[in-house]
ZASEBA-819485 format. One record per residue (C-alpha): residue number from 1; z, y, x; residue in one letter. Coordinates in nm, 4 decimals. Last residue first. Layout:
N
+-----+----------+----------+----------+------+
| pos |        z |        y |        x | code |
+-----+----------+----------+----------+------+
| NUM |        Z |        Y |        X |    A |
...
+-----+----------+----------+----------+------+
END
This chain:
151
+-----+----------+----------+----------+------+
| pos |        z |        y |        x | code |
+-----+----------+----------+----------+------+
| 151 |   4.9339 |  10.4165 |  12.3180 |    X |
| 150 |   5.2793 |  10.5203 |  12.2519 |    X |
| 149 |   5.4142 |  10.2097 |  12.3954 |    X |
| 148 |   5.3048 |  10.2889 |  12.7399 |    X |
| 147 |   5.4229 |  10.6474 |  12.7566 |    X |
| 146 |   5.7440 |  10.5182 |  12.6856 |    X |
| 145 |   5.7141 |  10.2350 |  12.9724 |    X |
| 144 |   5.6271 |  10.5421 |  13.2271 |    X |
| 143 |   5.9501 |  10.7137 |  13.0652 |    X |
| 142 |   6.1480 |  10.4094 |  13.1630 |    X |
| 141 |   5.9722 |  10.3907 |  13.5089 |    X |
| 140 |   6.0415 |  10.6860 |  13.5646 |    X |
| 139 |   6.3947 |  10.7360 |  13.4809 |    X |
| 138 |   6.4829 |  10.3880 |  13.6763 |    X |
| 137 |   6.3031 |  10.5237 |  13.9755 |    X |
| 136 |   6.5685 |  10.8160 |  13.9404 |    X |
| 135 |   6.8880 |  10.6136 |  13.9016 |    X |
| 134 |   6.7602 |  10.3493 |  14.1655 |    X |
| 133 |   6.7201 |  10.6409 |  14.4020 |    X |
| 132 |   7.1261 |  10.6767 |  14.3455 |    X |
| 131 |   7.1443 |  10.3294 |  14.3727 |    X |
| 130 |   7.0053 |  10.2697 |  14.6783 |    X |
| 129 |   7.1722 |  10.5263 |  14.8328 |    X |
| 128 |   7.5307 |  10.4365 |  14.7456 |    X |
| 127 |   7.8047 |  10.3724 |  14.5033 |    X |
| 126 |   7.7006 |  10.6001 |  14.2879 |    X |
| 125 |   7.8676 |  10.7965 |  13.9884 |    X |
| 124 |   7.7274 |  11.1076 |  14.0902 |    X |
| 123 |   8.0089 |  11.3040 |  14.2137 |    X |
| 122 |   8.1235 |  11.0020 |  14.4246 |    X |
| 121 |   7.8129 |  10.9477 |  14.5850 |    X |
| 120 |   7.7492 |  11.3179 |  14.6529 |    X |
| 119 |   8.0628 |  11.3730 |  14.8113 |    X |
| 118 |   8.0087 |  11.0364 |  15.0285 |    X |
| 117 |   7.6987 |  11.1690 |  15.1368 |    X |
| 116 |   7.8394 |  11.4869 |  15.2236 |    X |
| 115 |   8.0863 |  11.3348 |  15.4130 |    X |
| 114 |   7.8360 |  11.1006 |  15.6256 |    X |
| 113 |   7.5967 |  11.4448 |  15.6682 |    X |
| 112 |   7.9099 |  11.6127 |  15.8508 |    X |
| 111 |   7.9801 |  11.2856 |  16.0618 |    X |
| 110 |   7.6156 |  11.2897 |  16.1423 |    X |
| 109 |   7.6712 |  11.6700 |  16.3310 |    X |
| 108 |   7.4504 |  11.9135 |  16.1978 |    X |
| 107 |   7.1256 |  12.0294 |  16.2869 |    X |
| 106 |   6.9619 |  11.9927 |  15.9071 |    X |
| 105 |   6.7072 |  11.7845 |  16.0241 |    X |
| 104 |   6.9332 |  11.6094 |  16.3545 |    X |
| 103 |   7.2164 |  11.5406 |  16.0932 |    X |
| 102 |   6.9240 |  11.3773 |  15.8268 |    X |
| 101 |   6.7591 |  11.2018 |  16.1022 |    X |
| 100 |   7.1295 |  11.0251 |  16.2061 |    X |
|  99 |   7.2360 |  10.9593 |  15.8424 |    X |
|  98 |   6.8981 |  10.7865 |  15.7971 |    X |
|  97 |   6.6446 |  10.8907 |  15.6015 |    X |
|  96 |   6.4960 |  10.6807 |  15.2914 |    X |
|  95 |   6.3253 |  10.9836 |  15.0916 |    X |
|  94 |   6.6284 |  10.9216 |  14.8457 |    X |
|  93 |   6.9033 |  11.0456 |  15.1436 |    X |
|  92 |   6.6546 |  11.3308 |  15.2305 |    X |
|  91 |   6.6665 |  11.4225 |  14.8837 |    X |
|  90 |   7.0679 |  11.3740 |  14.8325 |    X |
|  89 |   7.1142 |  11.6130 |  15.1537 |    X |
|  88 |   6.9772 |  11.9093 |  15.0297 |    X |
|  87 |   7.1387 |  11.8581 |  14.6401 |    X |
|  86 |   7.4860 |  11.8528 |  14.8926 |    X |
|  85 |   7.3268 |  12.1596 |  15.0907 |    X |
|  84 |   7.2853 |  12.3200 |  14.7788 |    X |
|  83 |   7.6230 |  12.2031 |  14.6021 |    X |
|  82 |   7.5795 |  11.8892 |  14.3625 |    X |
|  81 |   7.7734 |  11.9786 |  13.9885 |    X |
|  80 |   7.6442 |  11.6294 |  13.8850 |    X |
|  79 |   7.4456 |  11.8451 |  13.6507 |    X |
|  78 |   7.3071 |  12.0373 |  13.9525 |    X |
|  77 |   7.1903 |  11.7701 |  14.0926 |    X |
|  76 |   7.0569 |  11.6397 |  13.7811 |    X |
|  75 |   6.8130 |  11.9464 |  13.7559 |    X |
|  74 |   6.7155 |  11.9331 |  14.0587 |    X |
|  73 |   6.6104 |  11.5569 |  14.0134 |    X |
|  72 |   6.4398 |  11.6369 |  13.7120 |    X |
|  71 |   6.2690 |  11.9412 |  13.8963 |    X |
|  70 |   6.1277 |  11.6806 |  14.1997 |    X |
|  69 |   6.0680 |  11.4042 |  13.9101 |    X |
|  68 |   5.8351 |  11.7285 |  13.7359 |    X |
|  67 |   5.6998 |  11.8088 |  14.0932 |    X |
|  66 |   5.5840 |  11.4091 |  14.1571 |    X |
|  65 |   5.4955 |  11.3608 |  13.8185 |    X |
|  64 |   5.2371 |  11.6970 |  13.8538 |    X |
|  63 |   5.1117 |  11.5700 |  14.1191 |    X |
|  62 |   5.0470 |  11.2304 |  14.0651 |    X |
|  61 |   4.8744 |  11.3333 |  13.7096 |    X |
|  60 |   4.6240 |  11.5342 |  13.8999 |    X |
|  59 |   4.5851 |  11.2600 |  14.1282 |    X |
|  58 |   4.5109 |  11.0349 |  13.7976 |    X |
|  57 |   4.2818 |  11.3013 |  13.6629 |    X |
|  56 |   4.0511 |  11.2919 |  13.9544 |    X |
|  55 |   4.0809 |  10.9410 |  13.9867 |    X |
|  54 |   3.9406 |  10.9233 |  13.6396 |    X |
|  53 |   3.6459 |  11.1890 |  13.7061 |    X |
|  52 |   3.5293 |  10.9900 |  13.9588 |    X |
|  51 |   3.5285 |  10.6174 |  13.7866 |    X |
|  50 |   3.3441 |  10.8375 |  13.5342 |    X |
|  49 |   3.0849 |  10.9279 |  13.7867 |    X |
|  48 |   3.0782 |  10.6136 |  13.9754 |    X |
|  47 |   3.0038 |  10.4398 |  13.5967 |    X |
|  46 |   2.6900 |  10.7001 |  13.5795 |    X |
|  45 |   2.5451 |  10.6335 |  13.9405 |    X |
|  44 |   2.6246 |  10.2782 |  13.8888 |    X |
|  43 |   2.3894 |  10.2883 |  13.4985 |    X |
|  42 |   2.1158 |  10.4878 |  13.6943 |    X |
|  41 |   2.0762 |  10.2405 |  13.9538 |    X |
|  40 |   2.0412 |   9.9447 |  13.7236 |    X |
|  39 |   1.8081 |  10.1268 |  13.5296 |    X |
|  38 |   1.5932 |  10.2005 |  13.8210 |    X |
|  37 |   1.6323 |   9.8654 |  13.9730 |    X |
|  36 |   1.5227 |   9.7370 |  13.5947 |    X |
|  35 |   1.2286 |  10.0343 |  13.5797 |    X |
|  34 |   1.1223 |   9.9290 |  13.9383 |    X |
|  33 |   1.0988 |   9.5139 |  13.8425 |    X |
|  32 |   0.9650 |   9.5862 |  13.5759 |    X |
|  31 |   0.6712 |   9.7988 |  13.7541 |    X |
|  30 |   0.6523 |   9.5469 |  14.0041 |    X |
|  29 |   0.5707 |   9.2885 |  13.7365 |    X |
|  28 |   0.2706 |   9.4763 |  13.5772 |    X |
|  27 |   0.1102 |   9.5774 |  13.9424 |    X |
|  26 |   0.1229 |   9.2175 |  13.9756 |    X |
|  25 |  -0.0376 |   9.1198 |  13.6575 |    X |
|  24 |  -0.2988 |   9.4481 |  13.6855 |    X |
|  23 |  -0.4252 |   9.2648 |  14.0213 |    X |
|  22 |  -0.3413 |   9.3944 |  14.3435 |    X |
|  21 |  -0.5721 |   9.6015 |  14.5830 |    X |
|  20 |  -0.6907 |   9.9133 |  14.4146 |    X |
|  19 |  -0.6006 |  10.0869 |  14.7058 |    X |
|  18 |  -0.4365 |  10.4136 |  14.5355 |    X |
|  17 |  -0.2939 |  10.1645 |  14.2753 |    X |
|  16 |  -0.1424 |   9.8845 |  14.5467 |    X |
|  15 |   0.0195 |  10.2386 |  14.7064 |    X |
|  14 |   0.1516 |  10.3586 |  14.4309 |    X |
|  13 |   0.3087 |  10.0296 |  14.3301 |    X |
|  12 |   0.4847 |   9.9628 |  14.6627 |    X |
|  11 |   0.5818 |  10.3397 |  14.7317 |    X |
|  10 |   0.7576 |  10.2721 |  14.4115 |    X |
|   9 |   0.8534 |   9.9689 |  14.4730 |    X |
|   8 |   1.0369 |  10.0687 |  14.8302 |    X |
|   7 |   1.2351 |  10.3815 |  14.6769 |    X |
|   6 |   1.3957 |  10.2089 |  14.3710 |    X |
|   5 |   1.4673 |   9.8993 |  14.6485 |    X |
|   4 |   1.5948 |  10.1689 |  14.8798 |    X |
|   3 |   1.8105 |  10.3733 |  14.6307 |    X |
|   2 |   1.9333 |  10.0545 |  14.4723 |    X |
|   1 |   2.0723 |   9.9488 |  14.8432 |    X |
+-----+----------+----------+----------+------+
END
């Protein structure tokens, strides 16, 4: 819309000087009126820019959260002693999938993923799902809350 109104005085003013048909007063005001649209425009262009640059850096910082929780997780799988197909079976679990989509992921029978489950539960000190993605949120949300306080 600032392009257009930039755009449309301009041609405005050029034209009213080519044809010598306004007075100096109204030439005077369409000129302000330009510059301020002009201004204006310049001063979005700049804040998109930044506004930009910041998502930019925030999706950078998404990513690299979301593969340092994915190693922190590792890392406490292996901790809580977790085997592979145990650690396997706690992601799925903490991405929300049932015991049946987990079974038909990893082609094994539900009972099998119900076991493992309860393995990884009792390894980890948790009495279920929610909590054991509870113990990871909680770790983020504390270190988000760190981060916080240093600024």
């Amino acid at each position: 819309m600032l392009v257009s109104a930039t755009l449309f005085f301009a041609y405005d003013i050029i034209t009213d000087l080519l044809n010598a048909s306004e007075s100096p007063f109204h030439i005077a005001v369409e000129s302000i009126v330009f510059l301020s649209i002009t201004s204006i425009l310049f001063v979005e262009l700049r804040r998109v820019s930044h506004l930009s640059r910041d998502i930019s850096r925030e999706q950078i910082k998404t990513a690299r959260l979301s593969g340092e929780l994915l190693a922190v997780m590792k890392n406490q799988f292996s901790l809580w002693e977790l085997s592979p197909s145990e650690s396997e079976v706690a992601l799925l679990l903490i991405k929300g999938l049932s015991m049946r989509e987990i079974s038909e992921a990893r082609q094994v029978k539900e009972k099998t993923i119900r076991q493992q489950a309860t393995s990884i539960y009792s390894k980890s000190g948790h009495a279920g799902r929610h909590e054991l993605a509870a113990h990871f949120i909680e770790d983020l949300m504390n270190d988000g809350l760190q981060e916080t306080q240093k600024h």
